[in-house]
C-alpha atoms as one frame of an Amber mdcrd trajectory, in Angstrom:
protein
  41.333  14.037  -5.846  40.268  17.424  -5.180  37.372  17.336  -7.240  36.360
  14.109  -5.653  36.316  14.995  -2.404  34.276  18.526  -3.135  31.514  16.738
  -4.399  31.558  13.726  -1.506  31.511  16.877   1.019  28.749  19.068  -1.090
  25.873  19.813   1.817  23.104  20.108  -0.595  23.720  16.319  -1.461  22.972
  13.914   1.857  23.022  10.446   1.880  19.969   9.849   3.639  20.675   5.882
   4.644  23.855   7.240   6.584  21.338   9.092   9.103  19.719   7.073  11.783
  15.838   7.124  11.217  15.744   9.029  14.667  17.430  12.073  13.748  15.262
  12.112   9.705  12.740  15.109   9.629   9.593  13.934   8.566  10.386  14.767
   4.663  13.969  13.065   4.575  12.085   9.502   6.222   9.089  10.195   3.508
  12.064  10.452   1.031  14.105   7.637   2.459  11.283   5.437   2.533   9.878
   6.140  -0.899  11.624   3.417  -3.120  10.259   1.057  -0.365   6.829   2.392
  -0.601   6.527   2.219  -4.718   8.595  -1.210  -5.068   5.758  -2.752  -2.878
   2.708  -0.699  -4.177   4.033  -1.844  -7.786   4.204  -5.457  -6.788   0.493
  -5.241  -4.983  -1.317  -3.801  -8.205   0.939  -6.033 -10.087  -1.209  -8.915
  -8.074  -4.906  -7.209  -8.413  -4.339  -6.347  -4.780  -5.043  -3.129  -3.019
  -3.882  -0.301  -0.278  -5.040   0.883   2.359  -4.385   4.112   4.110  -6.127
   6.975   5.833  -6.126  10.497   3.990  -7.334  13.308   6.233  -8.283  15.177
   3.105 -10.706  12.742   2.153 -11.794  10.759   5.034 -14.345  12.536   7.048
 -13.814  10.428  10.298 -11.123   7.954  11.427 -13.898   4.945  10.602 -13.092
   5.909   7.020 -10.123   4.778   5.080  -9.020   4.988   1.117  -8.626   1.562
  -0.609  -6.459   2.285  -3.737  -6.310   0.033  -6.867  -3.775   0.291 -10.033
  -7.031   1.766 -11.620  -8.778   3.781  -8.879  -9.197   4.934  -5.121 -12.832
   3.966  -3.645 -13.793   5.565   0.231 -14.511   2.986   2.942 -16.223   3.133
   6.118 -15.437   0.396   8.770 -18.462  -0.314  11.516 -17.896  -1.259  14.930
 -18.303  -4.831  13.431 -15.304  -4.255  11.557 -17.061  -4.453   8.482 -16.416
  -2.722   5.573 -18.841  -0.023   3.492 -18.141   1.201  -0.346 -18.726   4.833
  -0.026 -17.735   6.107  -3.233 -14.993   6.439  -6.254 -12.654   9.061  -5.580
């Protein structure tokens, strides 16, 4: 019993779904949401489908945006038409 309860009351070990997504620091809600994130990422490439997402690193402006494939990440730019521009392979 002892050892049980030792290891249910180690702090290094936190059950992240106990903690309301309000009170996560950014790293514990990246962490909590990351089987989420790669379930439905598998399931999109799994379809020939694609991501989106903005990378600062990459994207020069907020008009630009990162399409990622199973096989590759390409750089878009989106006109005030909404239209979208190939920019390169990443």
């Amino acid at each position: 019993m002892r050892a049980f309860h030792q290891t249910m009351s180690n702090a290094t070990t936190i059950d992240l779904r106990l903690k309301s997504v309000f009170d996560l620091t950014d790293k514990e809600l990246q962490e909590r949401l990351r089987p989420t994130y790669e379930a439905m990422k598998k399931e999109k490439f799994a379809k020939g489908g694609y991501i989106t997402y903005y990378d600062p690193s990459v994207c020069p402006t907020t008009s630009h945006a990162v399409h990622e494939y199973a096989d590759r990440k390409d750089l878009m730019w989106m006109d005030d038409k909404y239209q979208e521009h190939f920019i390169k392979t990443l």
